[in-house]
C-alpha positions as a Markdown table, in Angstrom:
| # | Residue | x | y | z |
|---|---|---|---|---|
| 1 | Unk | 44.3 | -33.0 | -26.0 |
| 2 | Unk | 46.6 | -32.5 | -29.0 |
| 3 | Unk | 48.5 | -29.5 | -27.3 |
| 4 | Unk | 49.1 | -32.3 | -24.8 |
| 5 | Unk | 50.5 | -35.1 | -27.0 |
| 6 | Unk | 52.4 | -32.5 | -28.7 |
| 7 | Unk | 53.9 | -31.2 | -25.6 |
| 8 | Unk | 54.9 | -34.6 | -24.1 |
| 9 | Unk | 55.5 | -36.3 | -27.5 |
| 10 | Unk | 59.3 | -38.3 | -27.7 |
| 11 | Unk | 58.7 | -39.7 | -24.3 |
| 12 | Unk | 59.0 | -43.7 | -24.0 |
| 13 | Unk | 57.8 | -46.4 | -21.2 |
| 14 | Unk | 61.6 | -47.1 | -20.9 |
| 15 | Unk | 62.9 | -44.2 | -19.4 |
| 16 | Unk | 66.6 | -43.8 | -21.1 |
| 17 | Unk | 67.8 | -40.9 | -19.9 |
| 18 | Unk | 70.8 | -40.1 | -22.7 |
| 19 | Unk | 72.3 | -37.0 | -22.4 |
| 20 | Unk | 73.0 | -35.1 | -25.7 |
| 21 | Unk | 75.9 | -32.6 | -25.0 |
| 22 | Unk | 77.3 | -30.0 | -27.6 |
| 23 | Unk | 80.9 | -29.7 | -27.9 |
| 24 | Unk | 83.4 | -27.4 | -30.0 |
| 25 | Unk | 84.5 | -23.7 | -30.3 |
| 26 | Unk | 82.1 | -20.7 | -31.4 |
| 27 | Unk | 79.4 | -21.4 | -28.4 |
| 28 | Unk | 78.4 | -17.5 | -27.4 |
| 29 | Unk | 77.0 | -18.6 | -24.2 |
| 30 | Unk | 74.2 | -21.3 | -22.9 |
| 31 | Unk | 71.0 | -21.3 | -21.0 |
| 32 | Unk | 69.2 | -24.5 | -20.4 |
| 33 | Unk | 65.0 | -24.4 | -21.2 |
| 34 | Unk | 62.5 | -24.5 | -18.3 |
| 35 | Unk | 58.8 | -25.1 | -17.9 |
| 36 | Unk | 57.1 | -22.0 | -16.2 |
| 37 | Unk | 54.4 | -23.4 | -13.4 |
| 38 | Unk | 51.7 | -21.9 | -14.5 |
| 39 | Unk | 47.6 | -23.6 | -14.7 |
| 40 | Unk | 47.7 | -23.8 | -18.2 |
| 41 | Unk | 51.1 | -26.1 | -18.2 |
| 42 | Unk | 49.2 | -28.2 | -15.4 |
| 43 | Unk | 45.9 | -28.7 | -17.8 |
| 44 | Unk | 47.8 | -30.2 | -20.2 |
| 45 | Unk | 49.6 | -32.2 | -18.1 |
| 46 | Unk | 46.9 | -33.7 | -16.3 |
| 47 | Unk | 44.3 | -33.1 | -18.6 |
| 48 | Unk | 44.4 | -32.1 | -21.9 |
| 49 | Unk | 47.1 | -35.4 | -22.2 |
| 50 | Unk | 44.1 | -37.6 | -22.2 |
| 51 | Unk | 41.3 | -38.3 | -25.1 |
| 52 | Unk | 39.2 | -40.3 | -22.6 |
| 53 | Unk | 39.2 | -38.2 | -19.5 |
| 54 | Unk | 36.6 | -41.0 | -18.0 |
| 55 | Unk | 38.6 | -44.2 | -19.3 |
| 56 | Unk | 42.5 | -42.3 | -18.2 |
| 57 | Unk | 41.8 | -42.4 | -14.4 |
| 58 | Unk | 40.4 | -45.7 | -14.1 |
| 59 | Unk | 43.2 | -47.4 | -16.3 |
| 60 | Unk | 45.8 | -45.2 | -14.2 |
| 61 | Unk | 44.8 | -45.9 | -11.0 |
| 62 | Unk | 44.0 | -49.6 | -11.4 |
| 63 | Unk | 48.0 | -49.9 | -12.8 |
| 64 | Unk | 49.2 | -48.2 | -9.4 |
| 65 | Unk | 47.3 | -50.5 | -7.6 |
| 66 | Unk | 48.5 | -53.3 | -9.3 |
| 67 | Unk | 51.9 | -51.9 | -9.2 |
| 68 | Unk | 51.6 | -51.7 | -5.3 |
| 69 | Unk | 49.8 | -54.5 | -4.4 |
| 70 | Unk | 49.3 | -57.1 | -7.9 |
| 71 | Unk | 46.0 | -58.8 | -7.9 |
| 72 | Unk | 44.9 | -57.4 | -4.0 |
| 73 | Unk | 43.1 | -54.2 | -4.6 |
| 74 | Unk | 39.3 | -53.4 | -5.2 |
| 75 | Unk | 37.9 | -50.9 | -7.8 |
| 76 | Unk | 34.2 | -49.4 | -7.0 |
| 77 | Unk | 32.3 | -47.9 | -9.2 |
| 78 | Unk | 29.9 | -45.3 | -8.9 |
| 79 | Unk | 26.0 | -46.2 | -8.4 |
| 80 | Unk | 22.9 | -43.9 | -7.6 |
| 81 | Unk | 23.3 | -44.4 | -4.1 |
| 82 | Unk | 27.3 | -43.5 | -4.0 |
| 83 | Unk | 28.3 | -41.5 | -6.8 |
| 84 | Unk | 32.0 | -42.5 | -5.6 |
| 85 | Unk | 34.9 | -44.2 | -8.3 |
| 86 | Unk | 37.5 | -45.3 | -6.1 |
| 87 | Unk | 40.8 | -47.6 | -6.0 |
| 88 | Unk | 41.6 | -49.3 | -3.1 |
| 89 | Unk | 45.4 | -51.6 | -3.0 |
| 90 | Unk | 46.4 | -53.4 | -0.2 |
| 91 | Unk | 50.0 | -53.0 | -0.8 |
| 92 | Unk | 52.3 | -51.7 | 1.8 |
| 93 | Unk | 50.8 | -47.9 | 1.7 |
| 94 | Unk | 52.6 | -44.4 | 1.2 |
| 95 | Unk | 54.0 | -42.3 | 4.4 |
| 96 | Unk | 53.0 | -38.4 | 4.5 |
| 97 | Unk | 56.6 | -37.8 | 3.0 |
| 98 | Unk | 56.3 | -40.0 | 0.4 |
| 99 | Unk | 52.7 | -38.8 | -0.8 |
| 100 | Unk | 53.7 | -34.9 | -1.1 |
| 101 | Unk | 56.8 | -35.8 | -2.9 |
| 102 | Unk | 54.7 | -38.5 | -5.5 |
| 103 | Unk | 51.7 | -36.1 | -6.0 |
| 104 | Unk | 53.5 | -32.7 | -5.9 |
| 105 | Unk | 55.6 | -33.3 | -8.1 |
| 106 | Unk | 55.0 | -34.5 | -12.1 |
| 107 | Unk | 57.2 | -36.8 | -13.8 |
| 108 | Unk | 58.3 | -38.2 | -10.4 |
| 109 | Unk | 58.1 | -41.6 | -9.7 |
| 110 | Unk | 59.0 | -44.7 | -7.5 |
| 111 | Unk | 58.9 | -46.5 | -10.6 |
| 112 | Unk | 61.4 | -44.9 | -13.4 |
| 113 | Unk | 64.6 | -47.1 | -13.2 |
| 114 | Unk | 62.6 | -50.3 | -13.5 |
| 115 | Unk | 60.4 | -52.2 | -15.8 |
| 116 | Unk | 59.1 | -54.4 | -12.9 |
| 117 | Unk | 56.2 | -51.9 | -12.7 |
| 118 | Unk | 53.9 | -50.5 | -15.4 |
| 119 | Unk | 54.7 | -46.8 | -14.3 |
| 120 | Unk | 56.9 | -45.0 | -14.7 |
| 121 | Unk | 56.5 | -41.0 | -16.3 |
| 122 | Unk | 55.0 | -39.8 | -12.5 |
| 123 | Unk | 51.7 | -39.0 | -14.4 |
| 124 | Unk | 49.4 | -41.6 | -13.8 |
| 125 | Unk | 48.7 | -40.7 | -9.8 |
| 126 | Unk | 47.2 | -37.3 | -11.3 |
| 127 | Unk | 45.1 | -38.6 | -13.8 |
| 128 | Unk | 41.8 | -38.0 | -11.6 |
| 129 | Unk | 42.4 | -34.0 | -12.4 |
| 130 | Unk | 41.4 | -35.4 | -15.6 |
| 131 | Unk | 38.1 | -36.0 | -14.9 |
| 132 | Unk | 37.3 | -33.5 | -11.1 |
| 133 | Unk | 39.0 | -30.6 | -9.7 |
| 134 | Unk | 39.2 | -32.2 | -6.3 |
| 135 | Unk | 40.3 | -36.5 | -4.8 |
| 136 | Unk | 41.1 | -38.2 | -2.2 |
| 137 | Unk | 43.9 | -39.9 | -0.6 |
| 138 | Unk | 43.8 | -42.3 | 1.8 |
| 139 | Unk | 46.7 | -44.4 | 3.1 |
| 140 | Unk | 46.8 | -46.9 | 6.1 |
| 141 | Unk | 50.6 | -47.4 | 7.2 |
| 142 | Unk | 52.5 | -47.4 | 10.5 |
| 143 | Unk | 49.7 | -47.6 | 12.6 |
| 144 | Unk | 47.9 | -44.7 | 11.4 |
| 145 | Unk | 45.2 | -43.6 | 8.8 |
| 146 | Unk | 46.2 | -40.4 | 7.3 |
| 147 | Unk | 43.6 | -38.5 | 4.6 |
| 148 | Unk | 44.7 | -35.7 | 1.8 |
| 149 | Unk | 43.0 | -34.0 | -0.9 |
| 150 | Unk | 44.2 | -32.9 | -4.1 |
| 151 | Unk | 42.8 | -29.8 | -5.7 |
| 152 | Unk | 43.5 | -27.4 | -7.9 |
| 153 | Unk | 43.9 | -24.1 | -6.3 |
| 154 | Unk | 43.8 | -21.3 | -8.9 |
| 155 | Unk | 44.2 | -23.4 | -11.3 |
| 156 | Unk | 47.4 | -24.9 | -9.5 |
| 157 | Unk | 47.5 | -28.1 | -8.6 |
| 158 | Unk | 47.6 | -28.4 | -4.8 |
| 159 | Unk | 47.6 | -31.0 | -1.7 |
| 160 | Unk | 46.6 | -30.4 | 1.6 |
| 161 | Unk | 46.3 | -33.2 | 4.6 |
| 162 | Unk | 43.3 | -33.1 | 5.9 |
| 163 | Unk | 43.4 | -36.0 | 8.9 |
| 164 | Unk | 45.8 | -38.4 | 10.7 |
| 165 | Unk | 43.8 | -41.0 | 13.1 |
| 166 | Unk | 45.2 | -44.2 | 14.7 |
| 167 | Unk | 44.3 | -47.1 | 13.3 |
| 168 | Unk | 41.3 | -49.1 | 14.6 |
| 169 | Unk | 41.1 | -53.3 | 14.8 |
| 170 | Unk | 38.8 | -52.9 | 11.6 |
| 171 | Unk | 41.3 | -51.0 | 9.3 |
| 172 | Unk | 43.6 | -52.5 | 7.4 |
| 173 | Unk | 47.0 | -52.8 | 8.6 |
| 174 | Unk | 48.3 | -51.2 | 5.3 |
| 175 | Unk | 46.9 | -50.0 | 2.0 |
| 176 | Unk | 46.1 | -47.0 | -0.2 |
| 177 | Unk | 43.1 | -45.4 | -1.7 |
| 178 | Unk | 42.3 | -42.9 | -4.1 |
| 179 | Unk | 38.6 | -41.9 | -4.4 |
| 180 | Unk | 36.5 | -39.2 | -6.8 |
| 181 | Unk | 32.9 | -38.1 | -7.0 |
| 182 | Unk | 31.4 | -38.8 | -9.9 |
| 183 | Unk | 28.6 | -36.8 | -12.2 |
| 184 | Unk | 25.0 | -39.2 | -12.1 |
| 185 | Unk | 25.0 | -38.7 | -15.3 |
| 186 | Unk | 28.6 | -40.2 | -15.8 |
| 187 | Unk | 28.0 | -43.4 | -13.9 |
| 188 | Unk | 26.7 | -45.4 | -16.9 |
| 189 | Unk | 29.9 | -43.9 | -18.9 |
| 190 | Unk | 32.2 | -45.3 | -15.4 |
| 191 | Unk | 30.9 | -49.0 | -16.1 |
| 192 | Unk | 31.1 | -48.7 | -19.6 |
| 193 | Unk | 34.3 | -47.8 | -20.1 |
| 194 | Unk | 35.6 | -50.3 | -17.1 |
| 195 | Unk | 34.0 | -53.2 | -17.8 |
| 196 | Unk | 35.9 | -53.0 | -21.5 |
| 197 | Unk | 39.1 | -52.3 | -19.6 |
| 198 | Unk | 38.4 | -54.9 | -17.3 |
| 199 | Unk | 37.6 | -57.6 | -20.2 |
| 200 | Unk | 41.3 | -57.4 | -21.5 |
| 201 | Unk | 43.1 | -57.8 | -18.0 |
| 202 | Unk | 44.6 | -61.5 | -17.2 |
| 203 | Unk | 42.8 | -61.8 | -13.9 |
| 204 | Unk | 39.4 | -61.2 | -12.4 |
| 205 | Unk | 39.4 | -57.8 | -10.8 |
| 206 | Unk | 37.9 | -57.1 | -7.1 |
| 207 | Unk | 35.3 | -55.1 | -7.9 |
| 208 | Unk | 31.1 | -54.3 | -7.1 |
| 209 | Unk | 30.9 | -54.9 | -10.6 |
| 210 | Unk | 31.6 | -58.2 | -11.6 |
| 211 | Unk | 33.8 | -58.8 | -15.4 |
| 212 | Unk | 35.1 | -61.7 | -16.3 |
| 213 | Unk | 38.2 | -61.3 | -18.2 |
| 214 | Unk | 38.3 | -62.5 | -21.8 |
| 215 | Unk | 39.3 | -65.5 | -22.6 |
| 216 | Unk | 42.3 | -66.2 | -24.4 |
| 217 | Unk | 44.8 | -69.5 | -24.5 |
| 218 | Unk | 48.6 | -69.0 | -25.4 |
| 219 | Unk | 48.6 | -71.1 | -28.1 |
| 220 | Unk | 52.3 | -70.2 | -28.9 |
| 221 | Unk | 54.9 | -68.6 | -26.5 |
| 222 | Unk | 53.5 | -65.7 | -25.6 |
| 223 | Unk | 50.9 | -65.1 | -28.4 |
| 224 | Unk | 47.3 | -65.8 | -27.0 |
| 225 | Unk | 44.6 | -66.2 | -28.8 |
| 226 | Unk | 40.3 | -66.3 | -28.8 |
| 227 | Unk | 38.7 | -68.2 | -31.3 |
| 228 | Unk | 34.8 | -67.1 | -31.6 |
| 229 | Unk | 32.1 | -67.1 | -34.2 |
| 230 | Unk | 31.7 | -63.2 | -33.2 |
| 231 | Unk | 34.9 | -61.2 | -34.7 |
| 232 | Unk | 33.9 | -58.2 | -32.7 |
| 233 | Unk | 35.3 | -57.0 | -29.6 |
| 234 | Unk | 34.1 | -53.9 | -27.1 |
| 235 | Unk | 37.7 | -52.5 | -26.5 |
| 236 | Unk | 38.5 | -51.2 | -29.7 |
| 237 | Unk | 35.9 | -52.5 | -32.1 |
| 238 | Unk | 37.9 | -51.8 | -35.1 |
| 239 | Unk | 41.0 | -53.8 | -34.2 |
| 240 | Unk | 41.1 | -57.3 | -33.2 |
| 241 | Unk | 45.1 | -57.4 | -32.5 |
| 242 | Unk | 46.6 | -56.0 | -29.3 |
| 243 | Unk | 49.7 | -55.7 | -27.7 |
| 244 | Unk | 49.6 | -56.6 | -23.9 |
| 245 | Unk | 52.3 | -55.2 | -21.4 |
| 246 | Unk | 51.2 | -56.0 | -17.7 |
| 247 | Unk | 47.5 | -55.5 | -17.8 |
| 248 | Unk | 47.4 | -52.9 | -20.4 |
| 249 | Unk | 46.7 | -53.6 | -23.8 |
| 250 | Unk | 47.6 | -51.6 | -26.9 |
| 251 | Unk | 45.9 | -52.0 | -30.4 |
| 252 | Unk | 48.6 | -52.5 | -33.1 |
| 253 | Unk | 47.3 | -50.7 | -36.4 |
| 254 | Unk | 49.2 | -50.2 | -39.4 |
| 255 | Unk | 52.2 | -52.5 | -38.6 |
| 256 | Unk | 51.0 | -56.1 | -39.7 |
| 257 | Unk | 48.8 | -57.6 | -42.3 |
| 258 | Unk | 46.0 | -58.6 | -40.5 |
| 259 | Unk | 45.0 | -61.0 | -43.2 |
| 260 | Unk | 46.8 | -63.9 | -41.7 |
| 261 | Unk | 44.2 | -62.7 | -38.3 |
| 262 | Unk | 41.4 | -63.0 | -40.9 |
| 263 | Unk | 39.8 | -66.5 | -39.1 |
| 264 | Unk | 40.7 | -65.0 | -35.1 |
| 265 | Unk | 38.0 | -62.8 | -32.8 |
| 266 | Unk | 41.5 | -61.6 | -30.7 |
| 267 | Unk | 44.7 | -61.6 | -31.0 |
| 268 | Unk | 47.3 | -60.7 | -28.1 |
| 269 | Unk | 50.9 | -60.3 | -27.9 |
| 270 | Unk | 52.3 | -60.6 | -24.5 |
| 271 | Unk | 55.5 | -58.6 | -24.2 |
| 272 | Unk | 57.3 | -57.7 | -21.1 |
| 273 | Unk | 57.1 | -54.2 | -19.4 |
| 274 | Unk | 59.5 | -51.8 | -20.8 |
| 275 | Unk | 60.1 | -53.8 | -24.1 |
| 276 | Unk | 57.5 | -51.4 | -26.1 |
| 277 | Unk | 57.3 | -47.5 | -26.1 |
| 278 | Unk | 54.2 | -46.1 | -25.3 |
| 279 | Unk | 52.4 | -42.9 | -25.3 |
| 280 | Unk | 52.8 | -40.8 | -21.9 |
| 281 | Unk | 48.9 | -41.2 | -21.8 |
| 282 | Unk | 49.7 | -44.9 | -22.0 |
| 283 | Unk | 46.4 | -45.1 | -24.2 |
| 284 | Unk | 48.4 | -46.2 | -27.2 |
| 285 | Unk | 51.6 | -47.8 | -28.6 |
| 286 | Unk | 55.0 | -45.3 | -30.0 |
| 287 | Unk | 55.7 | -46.9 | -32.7 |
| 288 | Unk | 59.2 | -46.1 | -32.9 |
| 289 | Unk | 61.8 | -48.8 | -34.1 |
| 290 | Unk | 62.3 | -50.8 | -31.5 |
| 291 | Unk | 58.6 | -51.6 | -30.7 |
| 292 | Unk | 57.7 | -52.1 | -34.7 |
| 293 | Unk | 60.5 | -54.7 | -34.5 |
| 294 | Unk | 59.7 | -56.4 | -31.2 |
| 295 | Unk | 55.9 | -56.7 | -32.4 |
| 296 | Unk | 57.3 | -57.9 | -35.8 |
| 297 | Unk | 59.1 | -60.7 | -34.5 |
| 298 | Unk | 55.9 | -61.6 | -31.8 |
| 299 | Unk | 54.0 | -61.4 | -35.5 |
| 300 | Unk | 56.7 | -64.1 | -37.0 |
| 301 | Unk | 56.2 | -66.4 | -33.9 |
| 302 | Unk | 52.6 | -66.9 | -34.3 |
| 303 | Unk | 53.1 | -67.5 | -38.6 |
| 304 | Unk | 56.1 | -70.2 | -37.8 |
| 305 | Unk | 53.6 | -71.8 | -35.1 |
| 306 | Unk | 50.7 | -71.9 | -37.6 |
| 307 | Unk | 52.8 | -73.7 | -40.0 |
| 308 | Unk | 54.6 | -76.1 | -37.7 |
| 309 | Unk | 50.4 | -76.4 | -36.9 |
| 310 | Unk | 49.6 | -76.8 | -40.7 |
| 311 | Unk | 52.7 | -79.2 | -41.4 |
| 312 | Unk | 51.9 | -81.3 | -38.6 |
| 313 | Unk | 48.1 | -81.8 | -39.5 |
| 314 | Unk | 49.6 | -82.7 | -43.2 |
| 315 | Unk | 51.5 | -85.7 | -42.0 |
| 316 | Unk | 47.6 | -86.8 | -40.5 |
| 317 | Unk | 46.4 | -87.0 | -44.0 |
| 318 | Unk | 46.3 | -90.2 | -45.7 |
| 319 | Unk | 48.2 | -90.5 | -48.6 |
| 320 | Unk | 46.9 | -90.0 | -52.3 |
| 321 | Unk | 48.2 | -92.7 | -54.8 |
């Protein structure tokens, strides 16, 4: 995991690319750098980038899906019976072409020149290598149901297509699905870690286990919050302030005095997509300038709202002769 951070470390959710060139006399010749494809690169790029190799697929694959399709997708999760994690969108689907591209090739992605989507680094779609050596694809499009499987071969990640049918009157025109089997012993670990994902999302997932999503009011723009006798929370239980971009959120640590939180279960920040760095493993914040400044000034929102709030309820008070 940290030979992964380390290898991927600088990268940001808006994808800039600035080009750094070096100019002026005495240069004795050049060579640009390369990555050699090799299965240790691939470990750490779909592995070893990830601290919660349970939590990184479902958070991953549930953003794709909501890329593709919003709120119209369906999560399983495993049970006794069907030892099966899978996510299912009902967006408009992939074509053959466009699945070898996606899934052979890392840091590519449909969604790097725009913030309309949470992706963006072409890792996310690989995150099941985290957790098996072998998933499924499914996509329904054009009139016909075509089925891959990714696996590592040698080590190498690999994708072969495995069927193409036409599609029957009980298929759905178009949609995607990426499916996993899943240790017995993991299953309990599955729910776990997705009902606390679940919890923090702004809408009521599709899904054979039923979460309802916290609850939290936007009491100022764009600052929501929960006010509870129980100060604890199951998504990080040692921080009550989050960041929220889509339907991910980020605990903030280290940044603002969480005294003036002291009276609050949750705290949550909206802030659009692309307007704070993240981690490639999108499981937490970069705290780089620009997002210390943007969370600063969400921070300064909610203390000039509490004192317009404190000010106001002054005025109420009868006055003392």
């Amino acid at each position: 995991y940290i030979s992964g951070q380390r290898f991927l470390r600088g990268l940001q959710v808006k994808l800039n690319e600035t080009e750094v060139k070096a100019e002026g006399a005495g240069l004795m010749g050049t060579q640009q750098f390369s990555i050699k494809m090799s299965p240790k690169a691939f470990d750490i790029l779909s592995a070893q980038l990830y601290s919660n190799r349970i939590l990184a697929p479902i958070r991953e694959l549930i953003c794709n899906a909501y890329d593709a399709a919003k709120e119209n997708f369906k999560v399983t999760l495993p049970t006794s019976l069907t030892p099966i994690f899978s996510v299912q969108d009902f967006g408009p689907g992939m074509t053959e072409a466009e699945i070898t591209q996606l899934y052979t090739t890392y840091f590519e992605s449909t969604k790097a020149a725009t913030n309309d989507s949470i992706g963006g680094f072409g890792l996310g779609s690989k995150s099941p290598f985290a957790y098996v050596d072998q998933f499924t694809i499914e996509s329904w499009r054009d009139g016909k149901k075509l089925t891959f499987i990714c696996y590592r071969d040698k080590g190498i990640p690999t994708i072969s297509k495995i069927g193409e049918v036409d599609l029957t009157p009980s298929d759905p025109p178009h949609s995607f699905k990426v499916s996993f089997p899943v240790k017995l012993h993991d299953a309990v670990k599955f729910e776990s870690e997705y009902v606390a994902f679940a919890r923090m999302v702004p809408f009521k997932i599709n899904s054979n286990v039923s979460v309802d999503p916290f609850k939290l009011v936007e009491t100022y723009p764009g600052v929501f919050l929960e006010k509870s006798a129980t100060k604890s929370f199951p998504y990080y239980k040692d921080c009550k302030i989050y960041a929220r971009m889509g339907i991910v959120s980020y605990p903030i640590k280290g940044v603002l005095d969480h005294t003036a939180y002291n009276d609050l279960a949750t705290v949550v920040f909206d802030f659009p997509i692309g307007s704070l760095s993240i981690s490639p493993s999108r499981e937490s914040l970069s705290f780089d300038n620009e997002t210390i400044t943007a969370i600063k000034k969400a921070h300064s929102t909610y203390i000039a709202g509490v004192s317009k709030d404190i000010d106001a309820f002054v005025k109420t008070l009868p006055a003392v002769d």
